[in-house]
Steps between C-alpha positions, in 0.01 A plus 500: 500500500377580185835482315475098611126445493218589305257501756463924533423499160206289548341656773525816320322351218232350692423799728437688172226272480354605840278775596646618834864601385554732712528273809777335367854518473832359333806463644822362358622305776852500362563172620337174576433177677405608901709810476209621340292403807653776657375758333145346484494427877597878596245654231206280624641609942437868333188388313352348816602822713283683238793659246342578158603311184780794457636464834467128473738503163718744661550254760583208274750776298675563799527122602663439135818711555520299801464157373808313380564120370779252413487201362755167444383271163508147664603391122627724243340314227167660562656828418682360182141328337334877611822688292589652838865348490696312127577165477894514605382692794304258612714191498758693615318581799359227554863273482673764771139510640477936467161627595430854424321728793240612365294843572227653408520855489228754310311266382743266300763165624813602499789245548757703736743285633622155385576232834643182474279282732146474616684570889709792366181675278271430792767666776545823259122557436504489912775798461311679209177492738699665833654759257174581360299519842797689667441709749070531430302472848260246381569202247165207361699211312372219292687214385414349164577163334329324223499170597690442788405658808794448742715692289283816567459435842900472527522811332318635743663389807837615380365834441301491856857413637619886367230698613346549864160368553338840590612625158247233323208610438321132269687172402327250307595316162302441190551337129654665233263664257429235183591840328854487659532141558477445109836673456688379802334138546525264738697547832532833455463699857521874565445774793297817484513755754263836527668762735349791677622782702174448778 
């Protein structure tokens, strides 16, 4: 996302310095760490299918809208040191061990729920994901962690446990972003799920 990352605004400034501009093209992806895979994988299935550059970005748009992330901090004292959260929120949280959901929605982190529990935030991100997927035909889901790669693949499970297996379209887990991970640190884990109506 370019609201999180400055990498867009590099590759815009070094394409200007290439000759063949017009076979290239920018793309907010609105979001990060391997929900972003999403919309590469799709555009490069149309690319390889022989889609032009247009169709190919057209393809990644429509995988955007479709895209959707949450997030639990493992600590909150990543977000206080990156001004995400003050001081007194913080300890707070951290003494009755609160742990805000986080989302990421048009291209910025949004805190959207506050959980008390690593248990409790992992079971509602689980009930924010079926929500979100509903009723769609089709549903790819990654789980993400930064550091600690059994929480992601629990997160998955539990979510596998809510949807039939014909619905599932990809699984597979990745790191958090460094971009991401700055603000959310260590032991953080989080589910993103693309949906489609094929």
């Amino acid at each position: 996302s370019a609201r999180v990352s400055n990498t867009l605004d590099i590759a815009r400034t070094a394409a200007r310095e290439l000759i063949a501009t017009e076979k290239i093209a920018f793309l907010d992806s609105r979001t990060g760490s391997a929900a972003m895979a999403f919309q590469v994988i799709e555009a490069a299935k149309a690319a390889a299918a022989g889609a032009s550059l247009s169709d190919c970005l057209r393809v990644a748009e429509k995988i955007r809208e479709n895209v959707h992330t949450y997030f639990i901090p493992g600590a909150l004292d990543s977000l206080y040191r990156g001004g995400r959260i003050g001081g007194a929120a913080a300890f707070l949280g951290s003494v009755l061990h609160i742990l805000p959901i986080l989302e990421t929605k048009e291209g910025i982190i949004a805190a959207i729920e506050r959980v008390r529990t690593m248990r409790r935030a992992m079971q509602r991100i689980v009930e924010l994901c079926e929500q979100r997927i509903g009723s769609a035909s089709k549903v790819a889901l990654v789980g993400l962690y930064a550091d600690i790669p059994e929480l992601a693949d629990q997160l998955i499970g539990m979510l596998r446990g809510k949807i039939s297996s014909e619905r599932i379209s990809q699984i597979f887990t990745s790191t958090i972003s460094p971009a991401l991970g700055v603000h959310i640190g260590p032991g953080s884990v989080g589910l993103a799920t693309m949906i489609s109506a094929d």
